[in-house]
C-alpha positions as CSV (number, residue, x, y, z in Angstrom):
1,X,101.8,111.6,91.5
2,X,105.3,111.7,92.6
3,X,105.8,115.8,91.8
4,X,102.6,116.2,93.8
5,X,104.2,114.3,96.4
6,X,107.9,116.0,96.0
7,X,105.3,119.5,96.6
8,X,104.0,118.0,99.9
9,X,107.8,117.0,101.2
10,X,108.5,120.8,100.6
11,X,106.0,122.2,102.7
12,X,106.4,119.7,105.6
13,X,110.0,121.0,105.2
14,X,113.4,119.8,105.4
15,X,115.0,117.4,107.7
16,X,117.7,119.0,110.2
17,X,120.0,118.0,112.5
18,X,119.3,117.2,116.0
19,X,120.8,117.0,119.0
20,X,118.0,115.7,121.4
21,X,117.9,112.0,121.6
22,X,115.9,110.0,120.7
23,X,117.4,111.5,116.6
24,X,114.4,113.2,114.9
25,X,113.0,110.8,112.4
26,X,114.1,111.5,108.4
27,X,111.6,113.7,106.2
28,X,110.4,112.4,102.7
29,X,112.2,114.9,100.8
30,X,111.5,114.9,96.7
31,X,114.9,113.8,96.4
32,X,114.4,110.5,98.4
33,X,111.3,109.9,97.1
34,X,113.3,109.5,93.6
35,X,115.9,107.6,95.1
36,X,112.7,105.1,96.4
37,X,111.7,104.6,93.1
38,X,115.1,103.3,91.7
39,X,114.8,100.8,95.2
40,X,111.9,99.5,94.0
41,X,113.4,99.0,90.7
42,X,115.9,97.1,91.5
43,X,113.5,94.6,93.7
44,X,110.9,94.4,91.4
45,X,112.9,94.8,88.1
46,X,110.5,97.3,87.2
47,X,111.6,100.5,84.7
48,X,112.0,103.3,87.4
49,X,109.5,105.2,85.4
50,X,107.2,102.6,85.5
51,X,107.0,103.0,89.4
52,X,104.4,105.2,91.3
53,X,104.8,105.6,94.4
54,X,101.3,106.4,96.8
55,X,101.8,107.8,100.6
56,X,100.7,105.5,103.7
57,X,101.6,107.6,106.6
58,X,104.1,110.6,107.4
59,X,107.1,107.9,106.6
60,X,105.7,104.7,105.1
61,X,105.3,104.5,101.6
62,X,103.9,102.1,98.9
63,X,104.9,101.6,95.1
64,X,103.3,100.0,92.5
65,X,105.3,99.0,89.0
66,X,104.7,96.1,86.2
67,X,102.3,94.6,88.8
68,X,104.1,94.7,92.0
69,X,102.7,96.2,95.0
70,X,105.6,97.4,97.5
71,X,105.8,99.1,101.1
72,X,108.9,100.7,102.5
73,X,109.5,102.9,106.0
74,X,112.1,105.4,105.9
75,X,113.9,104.6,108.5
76,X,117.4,106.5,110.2
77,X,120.4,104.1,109.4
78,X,123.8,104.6,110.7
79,X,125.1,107.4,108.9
80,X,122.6,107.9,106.7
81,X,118.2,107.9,106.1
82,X,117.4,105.1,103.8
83,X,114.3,103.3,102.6
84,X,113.7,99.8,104.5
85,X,111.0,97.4,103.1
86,X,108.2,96.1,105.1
87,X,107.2,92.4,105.0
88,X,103.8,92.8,104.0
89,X,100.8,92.0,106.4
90,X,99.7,89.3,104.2
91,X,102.7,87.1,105.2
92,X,102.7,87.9,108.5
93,X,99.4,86.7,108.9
94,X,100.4,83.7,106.8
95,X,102.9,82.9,109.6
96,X,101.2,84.3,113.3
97,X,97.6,82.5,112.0
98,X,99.1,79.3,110.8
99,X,97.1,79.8,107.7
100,X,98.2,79.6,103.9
101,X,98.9,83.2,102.0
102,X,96.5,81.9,99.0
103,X,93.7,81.9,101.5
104,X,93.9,85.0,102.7
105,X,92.2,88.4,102.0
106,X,93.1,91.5,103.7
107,X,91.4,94.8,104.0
108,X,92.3,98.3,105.4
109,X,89.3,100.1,106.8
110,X,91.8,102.7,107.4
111,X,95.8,103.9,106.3
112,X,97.4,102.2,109.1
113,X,95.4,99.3,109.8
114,X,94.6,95.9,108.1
115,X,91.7,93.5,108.4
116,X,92.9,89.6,107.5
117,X,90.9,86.6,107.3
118,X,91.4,83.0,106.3
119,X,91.0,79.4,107.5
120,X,88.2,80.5,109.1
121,X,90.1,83.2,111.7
122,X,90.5,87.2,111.2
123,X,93.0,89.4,113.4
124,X,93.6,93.1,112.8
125,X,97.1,94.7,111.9
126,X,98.3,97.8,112.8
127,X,101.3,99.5,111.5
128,X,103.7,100.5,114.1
129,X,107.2,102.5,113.6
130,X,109.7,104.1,115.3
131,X,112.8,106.1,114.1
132,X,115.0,102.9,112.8
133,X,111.9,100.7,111.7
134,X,108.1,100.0,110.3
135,X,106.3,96.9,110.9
136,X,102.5,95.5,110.8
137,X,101.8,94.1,114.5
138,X,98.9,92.1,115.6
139,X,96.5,94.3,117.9
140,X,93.8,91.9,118.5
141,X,94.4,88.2,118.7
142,X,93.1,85.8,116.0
143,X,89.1,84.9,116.3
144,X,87.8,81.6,115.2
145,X,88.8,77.8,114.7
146,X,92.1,76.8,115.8
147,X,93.2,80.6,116.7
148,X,97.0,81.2,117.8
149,X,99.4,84.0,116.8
150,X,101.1,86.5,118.9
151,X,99.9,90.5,120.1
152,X,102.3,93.2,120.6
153,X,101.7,96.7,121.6
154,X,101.5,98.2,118.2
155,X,102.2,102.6,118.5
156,X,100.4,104.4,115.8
157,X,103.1,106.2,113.7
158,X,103.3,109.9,114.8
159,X,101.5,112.7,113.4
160,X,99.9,112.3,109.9
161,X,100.9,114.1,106.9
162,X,97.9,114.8,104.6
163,X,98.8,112.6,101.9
164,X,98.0,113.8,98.1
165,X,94.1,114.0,96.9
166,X,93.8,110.3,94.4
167,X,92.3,109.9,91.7
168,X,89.7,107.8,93.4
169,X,88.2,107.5,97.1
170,X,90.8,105.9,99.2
171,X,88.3,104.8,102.2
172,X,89.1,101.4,101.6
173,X,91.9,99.0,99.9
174,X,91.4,95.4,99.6
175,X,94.3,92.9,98.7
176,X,93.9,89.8,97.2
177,X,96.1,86.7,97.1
178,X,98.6,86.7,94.2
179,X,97.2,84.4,91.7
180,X,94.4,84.5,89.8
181,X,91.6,82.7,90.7
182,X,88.4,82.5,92.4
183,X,89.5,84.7,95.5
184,X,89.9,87.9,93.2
185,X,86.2,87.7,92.2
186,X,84.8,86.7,95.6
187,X,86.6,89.2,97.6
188,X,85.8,92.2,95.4
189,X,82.1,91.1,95.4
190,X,82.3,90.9,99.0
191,X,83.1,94.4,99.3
192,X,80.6,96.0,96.8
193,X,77.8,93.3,99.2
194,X,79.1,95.3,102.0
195,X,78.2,98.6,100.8
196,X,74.9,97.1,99.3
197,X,72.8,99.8,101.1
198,X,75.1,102.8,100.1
199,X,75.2,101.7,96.3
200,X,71.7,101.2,96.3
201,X,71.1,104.7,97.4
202,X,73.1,106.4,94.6
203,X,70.8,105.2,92.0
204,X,67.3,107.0,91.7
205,X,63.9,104.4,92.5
206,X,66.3,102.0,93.7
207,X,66.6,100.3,90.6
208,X,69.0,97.1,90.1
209,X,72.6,98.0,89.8
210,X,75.1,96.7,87.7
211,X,78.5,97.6,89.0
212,X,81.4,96.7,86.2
213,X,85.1,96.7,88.3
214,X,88.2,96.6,85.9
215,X,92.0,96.2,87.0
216,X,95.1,96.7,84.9
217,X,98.4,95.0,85.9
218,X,98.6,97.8,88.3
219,X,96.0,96.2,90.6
220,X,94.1,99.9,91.1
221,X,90.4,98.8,90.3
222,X,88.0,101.0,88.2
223,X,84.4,101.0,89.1
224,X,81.7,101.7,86.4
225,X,78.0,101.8,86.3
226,X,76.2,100.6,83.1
227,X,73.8,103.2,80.7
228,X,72.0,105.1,82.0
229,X,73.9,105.6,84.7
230,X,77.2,105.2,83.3
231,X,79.0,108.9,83.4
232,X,76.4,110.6,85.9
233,X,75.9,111.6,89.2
234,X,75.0,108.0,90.5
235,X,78.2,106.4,88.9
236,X,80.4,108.4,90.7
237,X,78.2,108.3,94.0
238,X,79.1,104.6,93.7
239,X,82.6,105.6,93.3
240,X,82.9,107.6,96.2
241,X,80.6,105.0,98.6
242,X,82.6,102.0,97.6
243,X,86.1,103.6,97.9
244,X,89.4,102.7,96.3
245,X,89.8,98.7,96.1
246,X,92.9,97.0,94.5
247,X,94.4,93.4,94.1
248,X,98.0,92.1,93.8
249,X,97.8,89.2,91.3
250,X,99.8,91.6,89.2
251,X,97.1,90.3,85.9
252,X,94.4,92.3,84.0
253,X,90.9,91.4,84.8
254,X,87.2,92.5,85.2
255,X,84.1,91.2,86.6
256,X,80.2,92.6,86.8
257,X,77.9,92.6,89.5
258,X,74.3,92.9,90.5
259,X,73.1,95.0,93.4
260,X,70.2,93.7,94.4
């Protein structure tokens, strides 16, 4: 993953001075990209080899190692470009809609935007940068009981660079709280419940569908179809419909579910 992303840093080119003002914003070069992965070593005491590193937008990044999931902006210090963390959305929300992190569940119906709910509210998240720093901002206020928080302005980072082709769909991402318990199992069968219609389609005389998701430490979620199905056409129909999901509770785990 990362040499495929060291290729796409190459063709976007290298970063050069500038005179203009405001200072052109730093390029993800294959060097820096290696030097991310020994940052997120060092916060997440992961093995530097043990860290993968997936693209969010032309300068925001995200690493996963031993179970940790990670977002950084690079950003134009002082003298020099270097690789700033982002608080993640999750606590964010935890703080702007007065509501617990273990009850909320967020999901990104696209790169640069998050969906969270919990205590009975939702608000959307947007990720806004600029050259010295990437944040999640609230774009539409909180909806339901008790809502409160604060909305900024939030400026869609510029440009996009195409990031690298997954190994599955990356349509859609859905966090979980950190822990495992009941959330885990409830928001992933909340999102194959969603796509109900689409599933049911991929599978010939609309039989019932039995959709298997297992997640390593990693948090990326495999989908799976039982036999007949499993291997075929419709298994990876459901793939592609249901789109990459992943939790954070940094633990191994599986569940099964019926379409109906």
């Amino acid at each position: 993953m990362l040499a495929a992303l060291a290729i796409a840093s190459v063709v976007a080119g290298c970063s050069t001075p500038s005179t203009g003002y405001p200072p052109a914003a730093p390029v993800a070069t294959a060097r820096r990209l290696e030097n991310l992965q020994a940052v997120a070593s060092r916060h997440t005491a992961c093995p530097a080899r043990e860290i993968g590193i997936r693209q969010v937008s032309e300068r925001v990044f995200s690493t996963m190692g031993c179970g940790v999931v990670r977002e950084y902006a690079l950003v134009q210090g002082s003298r020099y470009a270097e690789w700033q963390p982002i608080m993640p959305v999750n606590m964010r929300a935890a703080n702007e809609m007065v509501c617990p992190l273990e009850r909320l569940v967020v999901s990104a119906p696209t790169e640069n935007v998050r969906q969270v709910s919990g205590c009975g509210r939702s608000a959307q998240y947007q990720l806004a940068c600029d050259v010295s720093q990437c944040e999640w901002a609230m774009t539409t206020p909180p909806a339901g009981a008790g809502a409160t928080g604060r909305v900024v302005e939030a400026t869609p980072p510029p440009g996009r660079v195409t990031a690298p082709t997954p190994s599955t769909p990356d349509s859609s991402v859905v966090v979980v709280p950190q822990r495992a318990d009941p959330a885990v199992d409830q928001a992933i069968r909340g999102q194959l419940d969603a796509r109900r219609s689409a599933i049911r389609a991929c599978v010939p005389r609309g039989e019932l569908t039995m959709v298997r998701a297992q997640w390593g430490r990693d948090g990326m979620v495999r989908l799976s179809l039982d036999p007949p199905w499993q291997g075929t056409q419709s298994e990876r129909c459901v793939q592609q419909s249901v789109g990459q999901l992943q939790v954070t509770t940094g633990e191994a785990g599986a569940i099964s579910h019926v379409v109906r």
